[in-house]
C-alpha positions in Angstrom: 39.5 22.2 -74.5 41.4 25.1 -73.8 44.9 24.1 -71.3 43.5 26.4 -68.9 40.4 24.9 -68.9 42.3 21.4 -68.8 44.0 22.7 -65.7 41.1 24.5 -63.6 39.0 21.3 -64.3 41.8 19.3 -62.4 42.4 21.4 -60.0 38.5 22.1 -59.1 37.4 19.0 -59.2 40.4 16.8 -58.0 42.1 18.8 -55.6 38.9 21.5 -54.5 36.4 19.1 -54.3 34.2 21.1 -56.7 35.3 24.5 -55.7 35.6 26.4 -57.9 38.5 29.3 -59.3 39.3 32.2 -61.7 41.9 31.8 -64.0 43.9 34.2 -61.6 42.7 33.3 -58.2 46.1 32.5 -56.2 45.9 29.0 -55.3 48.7 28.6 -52.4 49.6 32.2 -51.5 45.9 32.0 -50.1 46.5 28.1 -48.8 43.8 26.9 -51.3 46.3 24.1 -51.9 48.7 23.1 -49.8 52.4 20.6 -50.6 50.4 17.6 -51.0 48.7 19.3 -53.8 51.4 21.2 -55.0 52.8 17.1 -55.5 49.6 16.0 -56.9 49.2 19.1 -59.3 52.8 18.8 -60.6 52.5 14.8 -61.5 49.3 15.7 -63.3 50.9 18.5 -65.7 53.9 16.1 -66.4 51.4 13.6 -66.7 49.4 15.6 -69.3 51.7 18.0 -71.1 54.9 16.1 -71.3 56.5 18.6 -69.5 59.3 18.0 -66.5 59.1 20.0 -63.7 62.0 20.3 -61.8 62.9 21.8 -58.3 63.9 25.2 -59.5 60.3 25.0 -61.5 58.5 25.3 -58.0 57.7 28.5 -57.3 55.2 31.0 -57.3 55.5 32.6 -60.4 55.2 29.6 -62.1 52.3 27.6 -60.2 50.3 29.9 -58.1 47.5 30.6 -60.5 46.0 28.6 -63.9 47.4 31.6 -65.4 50.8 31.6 -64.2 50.6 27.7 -64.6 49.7 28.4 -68.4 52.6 30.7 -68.9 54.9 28.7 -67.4 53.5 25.6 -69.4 54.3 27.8 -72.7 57.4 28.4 -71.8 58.6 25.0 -71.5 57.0 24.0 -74.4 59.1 27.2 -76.2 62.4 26.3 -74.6 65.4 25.0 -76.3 66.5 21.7 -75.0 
């Protein structure tokens, strides 16, 4: 299974209740989430991609859509440590 199919699973079926998104569909610009899902979204890509997600992480261009979740995913698996 694809990581964007990893991540829209979550976030339909654990934070949507079976609601279903587009890889592109902007998930707190349009309040489909909210901060307590923001919380429970970030512990669940630490969780599974044994990433760390810090404050300056948060933003929009990096967790308002599976894809920008994706590219931001590949990004910190790309950078130097």
């Amino acid at each position: 299974m694809s990581d964007a199919a990893i991540i829209t699973e979550y976030i339909c079926d654990e934070l949507l209740n079976g609601e279903r998104v587009e890889a592109d569909t902007s998930l707190f610009r349009t309040k489909l989430l909210d901060s307590l899902s923001l919380t429970s979204l970030i512990l669940f890509l630490e969780q599974r991609f044994a990433v760390r997600i810090g404050p300056m992480d948060i933003s929009y261009e990096n967790l308002d859509s599976v894809s920008l979740i994706v590219a931001f995913l590949e990004r910190k698996r790309n950078a130097t440590p």
